[in-house]
C-alpha positions in Angstrom: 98.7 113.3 112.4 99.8 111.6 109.1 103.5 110.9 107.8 104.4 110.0 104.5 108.0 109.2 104.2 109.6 108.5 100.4 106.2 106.4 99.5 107.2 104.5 96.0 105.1 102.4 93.7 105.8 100.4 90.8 103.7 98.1 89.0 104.1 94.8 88.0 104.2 96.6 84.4 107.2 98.5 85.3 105.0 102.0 85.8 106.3 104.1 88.4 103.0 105.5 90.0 105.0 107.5 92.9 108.7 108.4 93.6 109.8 108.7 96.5 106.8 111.1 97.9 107.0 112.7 101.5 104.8 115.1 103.1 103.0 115.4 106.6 99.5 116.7 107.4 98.6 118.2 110.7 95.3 116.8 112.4 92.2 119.4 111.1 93.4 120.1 107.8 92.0 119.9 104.3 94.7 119.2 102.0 93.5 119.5 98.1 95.5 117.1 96.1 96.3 118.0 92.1 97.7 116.3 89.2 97.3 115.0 85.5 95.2 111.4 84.8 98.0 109.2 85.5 99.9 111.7 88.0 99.6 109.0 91.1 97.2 110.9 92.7 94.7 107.5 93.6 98.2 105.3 93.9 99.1 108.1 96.6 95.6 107.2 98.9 95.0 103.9 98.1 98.5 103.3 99.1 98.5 105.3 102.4 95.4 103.2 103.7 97.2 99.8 101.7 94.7 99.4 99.1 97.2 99.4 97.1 101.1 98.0 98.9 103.4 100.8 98.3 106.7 98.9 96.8 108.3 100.9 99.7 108.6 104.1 101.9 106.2 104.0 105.2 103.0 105.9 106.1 102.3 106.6 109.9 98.9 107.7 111.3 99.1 109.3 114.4 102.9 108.1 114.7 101.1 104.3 114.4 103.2 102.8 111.1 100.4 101.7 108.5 103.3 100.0 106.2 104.3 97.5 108.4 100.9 96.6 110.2 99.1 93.2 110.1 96.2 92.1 109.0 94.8 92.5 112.5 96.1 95.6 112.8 95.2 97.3 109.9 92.0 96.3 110.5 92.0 98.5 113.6 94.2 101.4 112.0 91.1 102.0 109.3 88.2 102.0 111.5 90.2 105.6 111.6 90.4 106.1 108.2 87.0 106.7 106.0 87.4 106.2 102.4 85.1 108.3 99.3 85.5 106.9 96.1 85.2 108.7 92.8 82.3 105.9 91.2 80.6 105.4 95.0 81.2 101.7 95.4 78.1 101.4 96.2 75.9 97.8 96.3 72.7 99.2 93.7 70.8 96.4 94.9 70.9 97.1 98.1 69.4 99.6 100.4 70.5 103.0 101.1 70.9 102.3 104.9 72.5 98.7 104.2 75.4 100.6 101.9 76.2 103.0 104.9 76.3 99.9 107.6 78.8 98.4 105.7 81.3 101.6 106.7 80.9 99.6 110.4 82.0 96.3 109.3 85.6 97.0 110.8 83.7 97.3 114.1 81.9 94.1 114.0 82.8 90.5 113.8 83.3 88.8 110.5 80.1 86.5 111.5 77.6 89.3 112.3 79.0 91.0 108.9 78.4 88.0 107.0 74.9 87.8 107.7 74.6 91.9 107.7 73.8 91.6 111.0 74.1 95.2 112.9 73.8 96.4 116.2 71.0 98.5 117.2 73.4 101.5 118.3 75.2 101.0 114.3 71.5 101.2 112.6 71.0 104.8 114.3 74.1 105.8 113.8 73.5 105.2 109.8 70.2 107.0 110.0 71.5 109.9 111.7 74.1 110.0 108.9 71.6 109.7 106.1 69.5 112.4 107.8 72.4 114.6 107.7 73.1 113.9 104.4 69.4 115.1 103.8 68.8 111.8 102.8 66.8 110.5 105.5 63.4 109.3 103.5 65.6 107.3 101.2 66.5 104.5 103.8 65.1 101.7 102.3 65.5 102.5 98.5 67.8 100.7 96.2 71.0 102.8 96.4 71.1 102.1 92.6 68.1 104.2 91.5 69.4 107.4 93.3 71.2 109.8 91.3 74.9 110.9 90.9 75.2 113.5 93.8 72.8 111.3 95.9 74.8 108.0 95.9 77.8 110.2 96.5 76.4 112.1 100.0 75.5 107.9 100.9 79.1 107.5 100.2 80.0 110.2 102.6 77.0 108.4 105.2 79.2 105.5 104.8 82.5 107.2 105.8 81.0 108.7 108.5 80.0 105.8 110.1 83.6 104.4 111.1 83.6 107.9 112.8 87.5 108.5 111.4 89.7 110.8 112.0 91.0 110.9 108.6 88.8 110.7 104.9 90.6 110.1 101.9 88.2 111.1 99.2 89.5 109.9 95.4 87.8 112.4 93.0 84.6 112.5 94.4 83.4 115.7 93.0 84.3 114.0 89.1 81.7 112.5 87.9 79.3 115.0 88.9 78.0 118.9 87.2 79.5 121.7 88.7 76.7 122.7 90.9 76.5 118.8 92.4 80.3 119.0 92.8 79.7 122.6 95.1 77.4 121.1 97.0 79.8 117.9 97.6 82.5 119.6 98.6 80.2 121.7 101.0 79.5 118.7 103.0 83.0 117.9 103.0 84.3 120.9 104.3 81.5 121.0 106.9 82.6 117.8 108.2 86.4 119.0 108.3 85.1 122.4 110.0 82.8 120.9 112.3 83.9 117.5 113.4 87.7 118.1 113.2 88.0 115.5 110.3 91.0 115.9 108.3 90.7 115.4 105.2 92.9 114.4 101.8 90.5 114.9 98.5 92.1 114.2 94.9 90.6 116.9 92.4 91.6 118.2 88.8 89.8 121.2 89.1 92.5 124.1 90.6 89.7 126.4 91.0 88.0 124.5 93.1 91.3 123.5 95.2 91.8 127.1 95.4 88.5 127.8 96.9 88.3 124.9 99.4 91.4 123.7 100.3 93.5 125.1 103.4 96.7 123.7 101.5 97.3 122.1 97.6 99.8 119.5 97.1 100.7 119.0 93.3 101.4 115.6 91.5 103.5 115.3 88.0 104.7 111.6 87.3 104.6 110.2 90.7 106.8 113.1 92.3 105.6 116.1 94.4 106.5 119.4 93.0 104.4 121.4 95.0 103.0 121.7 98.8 101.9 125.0 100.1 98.9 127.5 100.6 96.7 127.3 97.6 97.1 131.3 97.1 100.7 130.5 96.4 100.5 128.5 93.6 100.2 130.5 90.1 97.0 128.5 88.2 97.4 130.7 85.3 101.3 129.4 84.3 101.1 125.9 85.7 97.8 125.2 84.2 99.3 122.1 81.9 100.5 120.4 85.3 97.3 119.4 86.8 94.1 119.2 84.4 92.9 116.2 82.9 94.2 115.6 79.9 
């Protein structure tokens, strides 16, 4: 389902975020992704969906290169890909249901974006998100006034709605307390379980890797030093790799 051959990024500071990185993830799994602040853990996704231009290696969704796609065509290749981001991205003065809509903006022309202007089919599509975020009598509140976990399950609404095959979530359990985080990662691995979603989440919490990923891959200094079953890796003696700092 997704390819990453020898993915490399430098900075125009001369930091080397990734080395050489390879790995492939089969459609349906939920692939736990550890490392140290600093590791290359958000250079990894944002670079496999071209947030950020890897300096070189290639990334292929669905054997469909991502590296070498136009604008037009990258455009097409994310309405596949659903992005969760560790601070929300959210707009905090705008509606709940406006924030999700804008997860359909790949769908839509640039005009009818412009003027957040949405198809009728798009609105109940967001509201059946929300509602299954359990957030369905929060519609029309400022996204800005709800709290941590809350603008984090509109996040979700708003991956959701380019129905992907693929969600890269970037620490999105981080800035919440441990029982938020639970419930978070819940919803996550319900949509992986029920929906077939694959799905690649950054975390620095090995416990919680452990307990919810089907696979971990570990990040020191750009390169990969581990991929396999969570059981297999030994938290106790490799502690120092992949906590926060």
């Amino acid at each position: 389902m997704l390819r990453v051959e020898q993915l490399s990024k430098t900075y125009a500071d001369g930091t080397k975020a990734l080395k050489e990185v390879s790995f492939s993830v089969g459609s349906g799994e939920f692939v736990m992704i550890l490392g140290k602040s600093g590791s290359g853990k958000s250079t990894l996704l944002r670079s496999i969906n071209r947030l950020v231009e890897p300096t070189s290696g290639n990334v292929f969704l669905n054997d469909q290169e991502i590296t070498s796609a136009n604008p037009r065509q990258l455009r097409r290749i994310r309405r596949k890909i659903g992005m969760i981001f560790q601070q929300y991205n959210l707009v905090p003065r705008s509606s709940v249901v406006t924030n999700v809509l804008a997860g359909r903006l790949g769908y839509i022309s640039p005009w009818a974006g412009w003027i957040d202007y949405f198809p009728k089919d798009a609105v109940r599509l967001a509201q059946n998100n929300l509602h299954e975020m359990e957030l369905g009598d929060k519609l029309n509140q400022r996204a800005g006034v709800l709290s941590g976990g809350q603008q984090q399950r509109v996040g979700i609404a708003r991956a959701l709605m380019q129905e992907p095959e693929l969600i890269l979530a970037d620490e999105p359990v981080s800035s919440l307390d441990p029982s938020t985080a639970r419930t978070i990662l819940d919803i996550l691995q319900k949509i992986n379980r029920d929906r077939g979603v694959t799905i690649l989440c950054n975390l620095h919490l090995p416990e919680l890797a452990k307990e919810y990923g089907s696979r971990v891959l570990v990040l020191k200094a750009g390169e990969l030093i581990f991929d396999d079953l969570p059981e297999r890796l030994d938290f106790g003696n490799t502690r120092d790799i992949y906590e926060t700092v």
